[in-house]
N, C-alpha and C positions, 0 to 999 in steps of 0.2 A: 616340435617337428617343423622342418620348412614349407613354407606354404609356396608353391609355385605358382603365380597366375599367366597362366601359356597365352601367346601372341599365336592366333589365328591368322594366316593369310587365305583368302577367296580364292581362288582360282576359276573363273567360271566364264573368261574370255574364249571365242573359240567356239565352232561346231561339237566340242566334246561332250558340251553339256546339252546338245541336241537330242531327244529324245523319241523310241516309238514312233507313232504317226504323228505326221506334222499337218496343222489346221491351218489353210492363211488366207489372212484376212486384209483384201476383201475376197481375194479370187474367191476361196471355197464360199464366205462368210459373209455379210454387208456388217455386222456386228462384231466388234469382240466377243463381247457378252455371248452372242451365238456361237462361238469359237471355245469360247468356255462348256458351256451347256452340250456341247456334242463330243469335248474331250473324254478319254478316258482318264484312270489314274497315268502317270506316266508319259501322258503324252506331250505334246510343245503345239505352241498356237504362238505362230511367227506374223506378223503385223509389219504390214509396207508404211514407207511413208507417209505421212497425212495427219489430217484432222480429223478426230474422231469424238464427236460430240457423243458421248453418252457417260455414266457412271456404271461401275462391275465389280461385281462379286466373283471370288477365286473359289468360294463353297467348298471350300472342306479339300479341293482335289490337288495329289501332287502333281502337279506340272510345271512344264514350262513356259511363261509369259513374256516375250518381248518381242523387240524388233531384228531389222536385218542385221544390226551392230550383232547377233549371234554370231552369223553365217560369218559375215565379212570383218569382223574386225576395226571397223570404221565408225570413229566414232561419232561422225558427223548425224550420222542416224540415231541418236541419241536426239539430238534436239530438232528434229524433223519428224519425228514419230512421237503425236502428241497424244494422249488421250486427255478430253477437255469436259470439265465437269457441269459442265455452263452455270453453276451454282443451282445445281440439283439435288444437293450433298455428295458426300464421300466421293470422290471421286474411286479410288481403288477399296474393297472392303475384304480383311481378313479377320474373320468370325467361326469360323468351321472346324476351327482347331488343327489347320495347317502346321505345318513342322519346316524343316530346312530342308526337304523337298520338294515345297514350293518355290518357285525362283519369279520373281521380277524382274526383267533385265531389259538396261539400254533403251528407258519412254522419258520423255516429259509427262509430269502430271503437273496439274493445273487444274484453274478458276472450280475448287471447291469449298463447299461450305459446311461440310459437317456433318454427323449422325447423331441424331438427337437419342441421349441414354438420361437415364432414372436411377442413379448411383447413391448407395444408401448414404443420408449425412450431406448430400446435394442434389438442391433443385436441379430439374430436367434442362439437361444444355445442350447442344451441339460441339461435339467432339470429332477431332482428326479431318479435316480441311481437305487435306492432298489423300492421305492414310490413314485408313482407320484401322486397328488392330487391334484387336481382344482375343481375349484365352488361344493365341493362336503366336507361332514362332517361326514367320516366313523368312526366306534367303532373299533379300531386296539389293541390289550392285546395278553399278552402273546409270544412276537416275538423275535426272534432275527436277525436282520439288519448289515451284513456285508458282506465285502468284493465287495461293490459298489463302481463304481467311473464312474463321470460326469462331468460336468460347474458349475451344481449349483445345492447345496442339492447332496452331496456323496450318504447318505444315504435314506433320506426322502424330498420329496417337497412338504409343505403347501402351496398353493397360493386360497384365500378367501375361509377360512378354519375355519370348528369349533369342528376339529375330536377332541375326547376323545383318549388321550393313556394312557396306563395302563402296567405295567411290561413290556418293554421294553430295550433290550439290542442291540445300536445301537453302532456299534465297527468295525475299520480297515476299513471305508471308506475314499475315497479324492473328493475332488473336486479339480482336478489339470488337466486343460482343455491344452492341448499345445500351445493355442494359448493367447496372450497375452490379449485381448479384452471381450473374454466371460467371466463370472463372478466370477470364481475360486473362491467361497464364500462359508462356507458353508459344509464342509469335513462333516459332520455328520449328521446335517440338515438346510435347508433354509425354515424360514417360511416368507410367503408373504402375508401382507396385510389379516392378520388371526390375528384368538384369540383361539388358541386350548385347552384343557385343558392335562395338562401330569402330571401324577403320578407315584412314581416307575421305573424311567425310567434311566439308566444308560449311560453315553454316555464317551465314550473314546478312543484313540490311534486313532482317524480319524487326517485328517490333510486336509490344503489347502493353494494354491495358494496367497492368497489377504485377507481374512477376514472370520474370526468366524473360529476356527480349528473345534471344537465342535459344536459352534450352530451359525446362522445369522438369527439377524433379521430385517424385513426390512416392519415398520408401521405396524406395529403388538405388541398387548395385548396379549400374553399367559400366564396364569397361571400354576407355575412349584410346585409341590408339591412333597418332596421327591426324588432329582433329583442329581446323584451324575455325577461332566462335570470334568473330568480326566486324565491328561496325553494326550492329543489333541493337535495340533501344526498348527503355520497359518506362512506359511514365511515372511509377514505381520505386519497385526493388530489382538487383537484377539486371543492368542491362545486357549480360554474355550468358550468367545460366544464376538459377534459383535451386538452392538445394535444400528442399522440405522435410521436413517428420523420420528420421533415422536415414535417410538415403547417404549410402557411402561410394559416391563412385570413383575412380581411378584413373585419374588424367594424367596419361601419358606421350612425351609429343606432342604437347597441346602450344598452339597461340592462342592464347586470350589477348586481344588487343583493338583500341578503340571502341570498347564499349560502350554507351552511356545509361545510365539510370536518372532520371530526374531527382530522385530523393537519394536512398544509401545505394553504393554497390555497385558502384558503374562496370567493373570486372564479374564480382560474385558475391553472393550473398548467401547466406543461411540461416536455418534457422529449426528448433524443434531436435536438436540432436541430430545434426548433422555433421558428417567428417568424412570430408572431399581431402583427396591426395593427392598433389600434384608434381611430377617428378619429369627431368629434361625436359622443361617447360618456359614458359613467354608469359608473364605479365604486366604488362605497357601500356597505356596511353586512353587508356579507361576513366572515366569519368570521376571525380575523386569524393569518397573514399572508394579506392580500389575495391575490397573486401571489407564486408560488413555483416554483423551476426545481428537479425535483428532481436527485438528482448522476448522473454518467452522462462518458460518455468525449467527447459532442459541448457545444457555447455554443449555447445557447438567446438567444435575441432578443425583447423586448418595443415596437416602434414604439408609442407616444403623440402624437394630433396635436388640437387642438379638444376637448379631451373635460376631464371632469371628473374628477378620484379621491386620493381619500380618502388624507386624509394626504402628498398631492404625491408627485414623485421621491423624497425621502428614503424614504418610506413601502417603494416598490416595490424600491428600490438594496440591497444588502447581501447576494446572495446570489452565490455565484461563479458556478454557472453560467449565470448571468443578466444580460444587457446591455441595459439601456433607452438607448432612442433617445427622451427626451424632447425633442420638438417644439414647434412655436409655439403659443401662446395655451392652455396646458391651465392648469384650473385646480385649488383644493381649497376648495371652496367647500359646507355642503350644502345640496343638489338641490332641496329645500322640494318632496318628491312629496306630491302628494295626499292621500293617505292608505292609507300603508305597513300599518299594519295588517291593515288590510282587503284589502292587495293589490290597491291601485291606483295604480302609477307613473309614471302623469302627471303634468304639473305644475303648479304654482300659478301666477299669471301673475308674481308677484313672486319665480318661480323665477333665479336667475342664470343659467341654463342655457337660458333663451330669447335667439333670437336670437345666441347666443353660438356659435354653428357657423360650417363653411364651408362655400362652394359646392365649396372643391377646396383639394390638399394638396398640394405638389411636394415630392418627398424624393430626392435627389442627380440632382435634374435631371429626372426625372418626374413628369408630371403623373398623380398616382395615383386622382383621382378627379375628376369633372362633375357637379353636380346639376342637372338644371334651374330655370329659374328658376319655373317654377308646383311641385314637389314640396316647396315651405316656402310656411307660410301668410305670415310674416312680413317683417322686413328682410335678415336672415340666416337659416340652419338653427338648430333647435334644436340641442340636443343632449343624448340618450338615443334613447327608443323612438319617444316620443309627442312630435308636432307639436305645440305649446299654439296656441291662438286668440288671442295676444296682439297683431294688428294692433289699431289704430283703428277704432273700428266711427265714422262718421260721421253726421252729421244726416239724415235720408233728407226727400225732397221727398213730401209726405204729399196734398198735395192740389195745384189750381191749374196751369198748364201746365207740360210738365216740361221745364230747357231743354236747350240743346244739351250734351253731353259728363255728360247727369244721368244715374242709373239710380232705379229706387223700384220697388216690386213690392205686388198688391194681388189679392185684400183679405189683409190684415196685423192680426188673426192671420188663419188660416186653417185650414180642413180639406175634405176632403184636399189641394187644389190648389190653388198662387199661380199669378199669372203676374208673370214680371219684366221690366219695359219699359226699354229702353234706348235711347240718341239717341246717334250717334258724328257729332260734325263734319267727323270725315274717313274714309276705310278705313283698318283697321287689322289687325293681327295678333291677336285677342282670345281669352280664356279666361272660362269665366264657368263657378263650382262653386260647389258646395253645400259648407258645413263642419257639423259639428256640436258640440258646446261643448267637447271634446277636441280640436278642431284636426283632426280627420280627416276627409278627403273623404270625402263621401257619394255625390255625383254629380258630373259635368259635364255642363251643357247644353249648350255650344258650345266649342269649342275651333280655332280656324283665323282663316281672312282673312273679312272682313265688310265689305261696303261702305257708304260714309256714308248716313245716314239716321233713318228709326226701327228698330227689334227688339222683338217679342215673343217669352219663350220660357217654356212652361206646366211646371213643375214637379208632379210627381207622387208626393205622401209618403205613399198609403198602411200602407206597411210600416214605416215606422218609428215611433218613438214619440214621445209629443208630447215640448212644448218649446220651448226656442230653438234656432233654426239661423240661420249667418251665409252670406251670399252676395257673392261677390268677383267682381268687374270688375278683370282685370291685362288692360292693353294698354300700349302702346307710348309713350302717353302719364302714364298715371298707374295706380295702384293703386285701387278703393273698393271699401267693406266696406259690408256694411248689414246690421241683425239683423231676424229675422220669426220669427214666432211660431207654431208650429202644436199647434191644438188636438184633444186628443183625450182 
C-alpha cells in the first residue's frame, strides 16, 4: 500500500481565526496570565504592543493567544509584542493537554529558563526555555523564539507532542546547563517522544553543550517541511540536528547549511537506530564530517533523494554504523546561496538547485511524498528551504484591449493597490498568487473553478514593503507570470 504523508499548510493569518470574546491586554487585563484565567474555552485574548515581564500557563484551554498581527496582518507586531520570561522559567507552558485548538500567534518569547521535570532514567533538569510542552498538541505560527536558555530544548520542549508549527524563527538560544550531567542537548529544540509537524520554520545561531546545536531528537517522527537549521553549533555531536534512539524524521525542503560540531557531525548526526530522510534538500558547508553515526549496538540509516550534498555519497559512506540509501538524482554541486555570509540561504537564480526537485519519491514501492502542483513556483521543486522565482516572467499586455487567455494588472507600479484583470476562454480550475523576489507566496487571490469570461481581483500591499512582486496565472491550460512594481 502507498503510504501518503500529506503537507499541511496553516492558515491562520487574519481576523478568521478570531474568536468568541476577545480579552485584551492590558485594556481589560495588566496580565496576560489574567487574560488567560478569565478566558473561556474559545475565546481570544489579543495583547497590544509591549513588554511583558511575566511567564503563563495556556491550562488546558482552547483559545486564542496573540497579538495585533491577528487583527492587522502586520507583521511588525510580531516582534514588538514580547512576552519576557525574565529567567523565571518557561516562559509560555503547555501542560493541560491542549490540542490544535489552542493557537499561539505573532509574540516574541524570550529570556527563559526552563521547567524543572523528574523523567524516569534522568536526573531532575530544566526543560523548554522559550516553550514548554507536554502531553499537550498546541497550534504555535507566527513566532519568534530567542534568546532562551535551559538543560534541554534552548528554545522549544516537545515531549509526547503533535503540535503544528508554522512560520517560525527560533534563534540565539542554548542549552548549555553548567553542570555536566543534565542534558545540554538541544540549543534550539528538543523534541521527545513526538511527531510534530513544522513548516516554515527557521532555526539558527543556537548552540549546545552535548548534542543537536539546532534540533535533538530523541524517538520522535517529525515531519520538517521547508525548514532552513543554519549556523547552530554543538561542542559535541550535531551541530544542525541530533537524531537519537529510533527517531525517524522527514526532511523535506530542508537547508542544512553551516553547521558546526566541535567533534563528528557538523551537518547531522545519529545515532541508536536512527533513519532520517532527506529529500529536495541542501547539505553544504557544515563542519566536517558532514554526517556521522556515532558507535552504539543499533545501524543507523541515512535515505538521500533530490537533494544536494556536499562532497556526494563518498563524502557521507565510511562510517560503520551508517548505511546510506543514496537515491535518484542527488547531486554535489554548490548551491550558489545568496549570500551565506550575511545568512541568507536562498538562491541565486543560476542556483542548480532550481527546479531540480521532485513532486514525489518512491522508495521500495512507496510513494513517500505529494507536492502540489501550485507549492513550487517553477517547473519542478526546488531544492533547500527557499522557493527561488525562477519561472519566466513574460511580456505583460500594457495597454489596448486585453485578449482572450491574457492577464495584465494596473496601474503598474502601484501603491497600495493593483487590480489584476484576467479573461479565461473557457472555465477552468485556476490559482492566482502573489510572489515576492524570494519565490515565497505572499497571498492568493483566488484559488478554485472560475467560469469563462473576464476577472477582476484588487490586490492589497499595504503591509509589505516596496518593490517587485510577481503574480502567476497556473490553470489547466498554461502557467503566466507577470512582474509589478510596488511603490513606497
Amino acid at each position: 500500500m502507498k503510504v501518503l504523508l500529506s503537507i499541511y499548510l496553516i492558515a491562520l493569518i487574519g481576523a478568521d481565526v478570531l474568536r468568541a470574546d476577545i480579552h485584551r491586554i492590558p485594556r481589560d487585563y495588566s496580565s496576560i496570565q489574567e487574560g488567560i484565567n478569565a478566558a473561556a474555552m474559545g475565546d481570544t485574548v489579543l495583547i497590544a504592543p509591549g513588554v511583558y515581564y511575566e511567564t503563563i500557563d495556556l491550562q488546558g484551554k482552547a483559545l486564542v493567544l496573540g497579538s495585533f498581527f491577528l487583527i492587522r496582518n502586520d507583521t511588525s507586531y510580531i516582534s514588538t509584542t514580547i512576552i519576557d520570561g525574565a529567567n523565571r522559567g518557561s516562559v509560555v507552558t503547555f501542560s493541560g493537554g491542549e490540542n490544535h485548538t489552542t493557537h499561539l500567534i505573532g509574540v516574541t518569547v524570550r529570556g527563559g529558563s526552563g521547567t524543572l521535570r523528574n523523567y524516569s532514567g534522568v536526573k531532575p533538569f530544566h526543560y523548554g526555555g522559550g516553550i514548554f510542552c507536554e502531553n499537550a498538541s498546541p497550534t504555535l505560527a507566527h513566532l519568534i523564539i530567542t534568546s532562551n536558555h535551559t538543560g534541554g530544548g534552548g528554545g522549544i520542549f516537545l515531549k509526547n507532542s503533535h503540535a503544528l508549527l508554522h512560520d517560525i524563527d527560533i534563534r540565539e538560544n542554548s542549552a548549555l546547563s553548567p553542570i555536566w550531567e543534565a542534558p545540554n542537548v538541544g540549543g534550539g529544540m528538543l523534541v521527545w517522544d513526538s511527531s510534530p509537524l513544522l513548516q516554515e520554520v527557521n532555526v539558527s545561531h543556537n548552540h549546545c553543550e552535548i548534542a543537536g546545536g539546532g534540533l535533538y531528537l530523541l524517538n520522535s517522527s517529525p515531519m520538517f517541511r521547508n525548514l532552513s537549521v543554519t549556523d547552530n553549533r554543538s561542542l559535541q555531536w550535531g551541530g544542525g540536528i541530533f537524531c537519537d534512539s529510533h527517531s525517524r524524521p522527514v526532511l523535506i525542503n530542508v537547508t542544512l547549511a553551516g553547521n558546526e560540531a566541535a567533534r563528528e557531525g557538523g551537518g547531522l548526526a545519529v545515532f541508536n537506530d536512527a533513519h532520517p530522510i532527506l529529500f529536495n534538500s541542501i547539505l553544504w558547508y557544515n563542519s566536517t564530517p558532514q554526517v556521522y553515526a556515532l558507535p552504539g549496538a543499533s545501524l543507523n540509516s541515512l535515505t538521500v533523494a533530490y537533494s544536494n550534498a556536499q562532497g556526494g555519497i563518498s563524502a557521507l559512506s565510511g562510517n560503520t554504523f551508517l548505511r546510506i540509501e543514496w537515491l535518484e538524482e542527488n547531486m554535489d554541486r554548490e548551491p550558489m546561496f545568496a549570500d551565506m555570509e550575511a545568512g541568507k540561504y536562498y538562491l541565486q537564480s543560476a542556483s542548480p538547485c532550481v527546479d531540480t526537485g521532485s513532486e514525489y519519491v518512491i522508495i521500495e514501492g512507496d510513494t513517500l511524498l505529494i507536492l502540489s502542483r501550485s507549492s513550487y513556483a517553477g517547473k519542478a521543486p526546488d531544492m533547500g528551504r527557499y522557493e527561488s522565482v525562477s519561472f519566466t516572467v513574460e511580456p505583460e499586455a500594457t495597454s489596448g484591449k486585453l485578449p482572450a487567455g491574457g492577464i495584465r494588472n494596473y496601474p503598474n507600479p502601484f501603491n497600495p493597490s493593483t487590480t489584476i484583470e484576467l479573461i479565461l476562454p473557457e472555465a477552468a480550475e485556476v490559482k492566482l498568487a502573489i510572489y515576492n523576489p524570494l519565490g515565497q507566496e505572499v497571498a492568493t487571490l483566488v484559488e478554485g473553478h472560475l467560469p469563462p469570461g473576464r476577472h477582476r481581483f484588487v490586490w492589497q500591499a499595504e503591509t509589505l514593503p516596496g518593490g517587485v512582486y510577481f503574480y502567476r496565472l497556473r490553470s489547466s491550460r498554461d502557467v503566466q507570470t507577470r512582474k509589478m512594481l510596488l511603490l513606497k
